[in-house]
Backbone as CSV, one residue per row, in Angstrom:
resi,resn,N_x,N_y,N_z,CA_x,CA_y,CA_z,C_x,C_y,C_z
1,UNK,-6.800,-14.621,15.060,-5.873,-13.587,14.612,-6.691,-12.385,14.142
2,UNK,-6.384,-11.469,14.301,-6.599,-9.932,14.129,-6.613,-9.397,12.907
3,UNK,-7.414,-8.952,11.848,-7.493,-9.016,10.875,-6.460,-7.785,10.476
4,UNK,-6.476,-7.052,11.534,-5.256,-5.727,11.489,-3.904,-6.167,11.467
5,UNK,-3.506,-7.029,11.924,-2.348,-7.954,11.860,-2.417,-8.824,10.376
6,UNK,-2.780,-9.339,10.050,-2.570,-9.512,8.529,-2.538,-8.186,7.804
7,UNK,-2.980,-7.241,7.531,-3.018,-6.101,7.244,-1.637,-5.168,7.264
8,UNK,-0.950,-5.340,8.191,-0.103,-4.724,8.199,1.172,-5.257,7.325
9,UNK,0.790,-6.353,7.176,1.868,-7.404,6.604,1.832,-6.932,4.733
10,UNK,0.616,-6.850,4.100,0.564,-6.211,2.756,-0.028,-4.869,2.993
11,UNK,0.033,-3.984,3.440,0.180,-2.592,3.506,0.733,-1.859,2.264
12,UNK,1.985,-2.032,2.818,2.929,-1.817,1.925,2.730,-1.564,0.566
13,UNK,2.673,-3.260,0.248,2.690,-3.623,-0.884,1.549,-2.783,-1.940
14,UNK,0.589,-2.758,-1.305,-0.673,-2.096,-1.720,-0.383,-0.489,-2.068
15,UNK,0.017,-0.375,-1.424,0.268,1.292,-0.997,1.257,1.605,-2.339
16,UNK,2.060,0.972,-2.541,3.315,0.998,-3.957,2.570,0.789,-4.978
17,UNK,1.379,-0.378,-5.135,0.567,-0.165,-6.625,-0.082,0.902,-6.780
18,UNK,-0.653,1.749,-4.981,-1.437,2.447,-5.656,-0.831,3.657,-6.469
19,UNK,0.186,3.870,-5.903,1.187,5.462,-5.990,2.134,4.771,-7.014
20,UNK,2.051,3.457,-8.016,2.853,3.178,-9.247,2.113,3.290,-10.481
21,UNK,0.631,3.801,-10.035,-0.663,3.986,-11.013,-0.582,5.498,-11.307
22,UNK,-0.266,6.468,-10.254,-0.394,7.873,-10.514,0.390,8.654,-9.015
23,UNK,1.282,9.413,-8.810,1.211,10.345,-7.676,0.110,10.787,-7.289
24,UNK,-0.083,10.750,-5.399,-1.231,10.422,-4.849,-0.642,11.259,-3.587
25,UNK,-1.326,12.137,-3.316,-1.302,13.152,-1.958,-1.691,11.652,-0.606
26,UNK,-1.461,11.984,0.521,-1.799,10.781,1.363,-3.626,10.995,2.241
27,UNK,-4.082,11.683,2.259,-5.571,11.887,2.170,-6.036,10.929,0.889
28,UNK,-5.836,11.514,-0.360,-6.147,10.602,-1.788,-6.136,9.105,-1.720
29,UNK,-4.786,8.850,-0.611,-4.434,7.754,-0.930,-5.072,6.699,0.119
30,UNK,-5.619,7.329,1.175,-6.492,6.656,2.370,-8.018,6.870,1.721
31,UNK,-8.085,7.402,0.926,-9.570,7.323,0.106,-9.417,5.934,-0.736
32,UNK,-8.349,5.859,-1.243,-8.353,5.187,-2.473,-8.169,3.533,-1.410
33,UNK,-7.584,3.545,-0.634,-7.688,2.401,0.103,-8.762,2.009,1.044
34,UNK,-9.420,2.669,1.169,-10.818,2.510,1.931,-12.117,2.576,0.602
35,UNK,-11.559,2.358,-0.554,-12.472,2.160,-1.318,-12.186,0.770,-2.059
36,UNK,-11.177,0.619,-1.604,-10.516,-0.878,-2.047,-10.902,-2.539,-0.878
37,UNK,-11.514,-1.670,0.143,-12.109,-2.616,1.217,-11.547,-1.941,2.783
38,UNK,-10.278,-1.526,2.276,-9.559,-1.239,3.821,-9.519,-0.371,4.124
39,UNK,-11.226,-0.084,5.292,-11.557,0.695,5.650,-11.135,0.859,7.484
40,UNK,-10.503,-0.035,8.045,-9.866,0.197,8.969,-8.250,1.145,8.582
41,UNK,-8.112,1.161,7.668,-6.864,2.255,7.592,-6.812,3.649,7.892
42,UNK,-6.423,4.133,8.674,-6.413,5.166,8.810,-4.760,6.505,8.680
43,UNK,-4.610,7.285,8.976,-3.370,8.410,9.061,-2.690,8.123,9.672
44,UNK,-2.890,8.136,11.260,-1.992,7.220,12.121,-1.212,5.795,11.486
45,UNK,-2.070,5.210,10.624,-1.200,4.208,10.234,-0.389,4.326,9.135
46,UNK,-0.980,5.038,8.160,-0.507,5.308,7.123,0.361,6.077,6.670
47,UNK,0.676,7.523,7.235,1.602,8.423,7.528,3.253,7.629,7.795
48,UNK,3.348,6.877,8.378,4.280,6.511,9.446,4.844,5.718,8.107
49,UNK,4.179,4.730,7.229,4.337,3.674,6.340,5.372,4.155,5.191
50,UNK,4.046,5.620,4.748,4.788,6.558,3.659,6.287,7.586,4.389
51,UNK,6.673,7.614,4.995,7.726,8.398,5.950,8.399,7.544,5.681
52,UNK,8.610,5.654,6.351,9.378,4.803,5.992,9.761,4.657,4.526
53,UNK,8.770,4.827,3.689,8.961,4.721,2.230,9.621,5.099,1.431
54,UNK,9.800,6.393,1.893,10.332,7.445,1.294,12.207,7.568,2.178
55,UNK,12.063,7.545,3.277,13.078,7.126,3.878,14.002,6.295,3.089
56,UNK,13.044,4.698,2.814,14.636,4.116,2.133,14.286,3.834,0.582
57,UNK,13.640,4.716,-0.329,14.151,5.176,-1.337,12.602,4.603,-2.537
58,UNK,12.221,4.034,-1.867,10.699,3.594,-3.268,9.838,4.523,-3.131
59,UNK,9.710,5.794,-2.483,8.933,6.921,-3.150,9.719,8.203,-2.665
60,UNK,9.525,9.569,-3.250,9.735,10.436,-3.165,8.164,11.172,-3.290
61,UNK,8.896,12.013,-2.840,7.429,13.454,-2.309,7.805,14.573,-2.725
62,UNK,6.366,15.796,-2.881,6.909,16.752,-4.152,5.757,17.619,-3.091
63,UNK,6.171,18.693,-2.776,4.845,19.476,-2.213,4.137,20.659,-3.281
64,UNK,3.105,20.486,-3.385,2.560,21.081,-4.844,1.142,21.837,-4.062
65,UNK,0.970,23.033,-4.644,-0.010,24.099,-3.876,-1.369,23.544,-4.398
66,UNK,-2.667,23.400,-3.253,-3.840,22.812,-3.725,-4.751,24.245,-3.983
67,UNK,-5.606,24.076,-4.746,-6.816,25.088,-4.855,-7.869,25.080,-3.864
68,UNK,-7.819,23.673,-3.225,-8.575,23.503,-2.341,-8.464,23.907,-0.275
69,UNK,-7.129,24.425,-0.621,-6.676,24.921,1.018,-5.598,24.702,0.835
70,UNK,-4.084,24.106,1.869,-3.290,24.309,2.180,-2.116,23.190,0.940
71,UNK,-1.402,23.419,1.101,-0.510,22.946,0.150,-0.234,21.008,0.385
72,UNK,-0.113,20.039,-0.406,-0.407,19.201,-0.561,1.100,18.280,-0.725
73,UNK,1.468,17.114,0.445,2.496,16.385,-0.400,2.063,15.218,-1.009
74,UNK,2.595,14.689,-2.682,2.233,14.289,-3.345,3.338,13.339,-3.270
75,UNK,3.018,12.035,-3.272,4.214,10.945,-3.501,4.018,9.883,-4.763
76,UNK,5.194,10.000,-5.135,5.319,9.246,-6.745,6.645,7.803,-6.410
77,UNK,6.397,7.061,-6.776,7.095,5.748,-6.957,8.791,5.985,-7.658
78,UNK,9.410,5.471,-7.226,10.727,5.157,-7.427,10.999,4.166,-8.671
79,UNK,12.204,4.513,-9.227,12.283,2.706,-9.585,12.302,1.437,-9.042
80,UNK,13.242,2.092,-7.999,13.606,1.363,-6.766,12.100,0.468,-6.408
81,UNK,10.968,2.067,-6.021,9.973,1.473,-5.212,9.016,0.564,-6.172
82,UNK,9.083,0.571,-7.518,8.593,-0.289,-8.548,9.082,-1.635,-8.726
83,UNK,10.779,-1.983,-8.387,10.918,-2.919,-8.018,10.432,-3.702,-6.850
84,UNK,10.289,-2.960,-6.010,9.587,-3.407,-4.888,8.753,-4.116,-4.692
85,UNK,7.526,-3.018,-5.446,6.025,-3.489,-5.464,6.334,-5.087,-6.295
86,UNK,7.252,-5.012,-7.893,7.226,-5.916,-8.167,7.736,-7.556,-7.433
87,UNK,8.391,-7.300,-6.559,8.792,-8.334,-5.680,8.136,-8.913,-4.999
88,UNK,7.257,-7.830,-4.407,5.993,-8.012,-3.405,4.799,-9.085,-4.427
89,UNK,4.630,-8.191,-5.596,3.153,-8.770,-6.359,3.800,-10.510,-6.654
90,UNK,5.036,-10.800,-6.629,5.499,-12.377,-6.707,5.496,-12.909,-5.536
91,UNK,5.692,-12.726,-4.977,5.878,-13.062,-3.384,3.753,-13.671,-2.993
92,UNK,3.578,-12.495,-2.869,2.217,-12.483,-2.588,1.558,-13.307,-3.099
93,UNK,1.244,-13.455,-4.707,0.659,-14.952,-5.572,1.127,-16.013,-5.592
94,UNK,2.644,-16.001,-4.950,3.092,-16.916,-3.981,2.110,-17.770,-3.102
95,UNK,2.322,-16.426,-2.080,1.730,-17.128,-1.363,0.420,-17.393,-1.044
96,UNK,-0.070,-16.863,-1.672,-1.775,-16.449,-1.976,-2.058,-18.401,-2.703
97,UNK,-1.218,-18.305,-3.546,-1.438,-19.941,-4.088,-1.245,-21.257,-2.989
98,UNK,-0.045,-20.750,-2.181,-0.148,-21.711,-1.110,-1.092,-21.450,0.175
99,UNK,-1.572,-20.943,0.118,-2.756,-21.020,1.474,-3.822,-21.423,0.668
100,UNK,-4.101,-21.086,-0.571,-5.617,-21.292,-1.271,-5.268,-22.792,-1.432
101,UNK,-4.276,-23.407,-1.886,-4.107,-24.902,-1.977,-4.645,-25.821,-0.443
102,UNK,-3.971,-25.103,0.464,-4.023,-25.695,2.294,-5.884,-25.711,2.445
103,UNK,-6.492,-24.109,2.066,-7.863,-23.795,2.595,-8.419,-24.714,1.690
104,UNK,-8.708,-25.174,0.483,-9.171,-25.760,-0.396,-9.087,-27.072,-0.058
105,UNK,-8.106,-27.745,0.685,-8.117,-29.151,1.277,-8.890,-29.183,2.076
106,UNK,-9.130,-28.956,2.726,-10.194,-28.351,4.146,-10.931,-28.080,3.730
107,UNK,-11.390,-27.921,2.789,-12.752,-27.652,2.345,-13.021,-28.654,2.000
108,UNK,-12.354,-29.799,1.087,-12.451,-30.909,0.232,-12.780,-32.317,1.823
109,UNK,-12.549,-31.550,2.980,-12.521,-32.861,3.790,-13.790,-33.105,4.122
């Protein structure tokens, strides 16, 4: 399996802690995830994610003028999208506990 294919599966999820920590322009926010390990992420993927996001209601976007060149959209978390993330972060140690239980047998054999 494709390590990009697991990847796409907590995307998401990731993407909602980072923008539930601070509003995050989407350049910022492909920095901040390629400093987190996931350095296969790129715009093409990420663009499309935050569009959906915002679409059905866990972030909104604010376009705010940069000093540094052209004007900047900045996306901030919902309540909505805070519930989200929080659903996700249960879900995930979920399941994060049941595969580490499965891999850990297999190790034990």
């Amino acid at each position: 399996m494709k390590q990009t294919q697991l990847i796409k599966g907590v995307l998401e999820g990731c993407v909602l802690a980072i923008v539930a920590q601070d509003e995050v322009y989407g350049y910022e926010l492909i920095q901040s995830l390629h400093q987190h390990g996931f350095t296969t992420i790129a715009g093409g993927t990420l663009y499309p994610l935050l569009i959906k996001l915002e679409k059905n209601g866990a972030l909104i976007s604010k376009v705010k003028p940069s000093k540094d060149g052209p004007d900047r959209k900045y996306y901030s978390i919902t309540p909505q999208g805070l519930q989200e993330f929080r659903e996700f972060n249960q879900q995930w140690f979920q399941l994060k506990n049941h595969v580490d239980k499965i891999l850990k047998e297999m190790d034990d054999e």
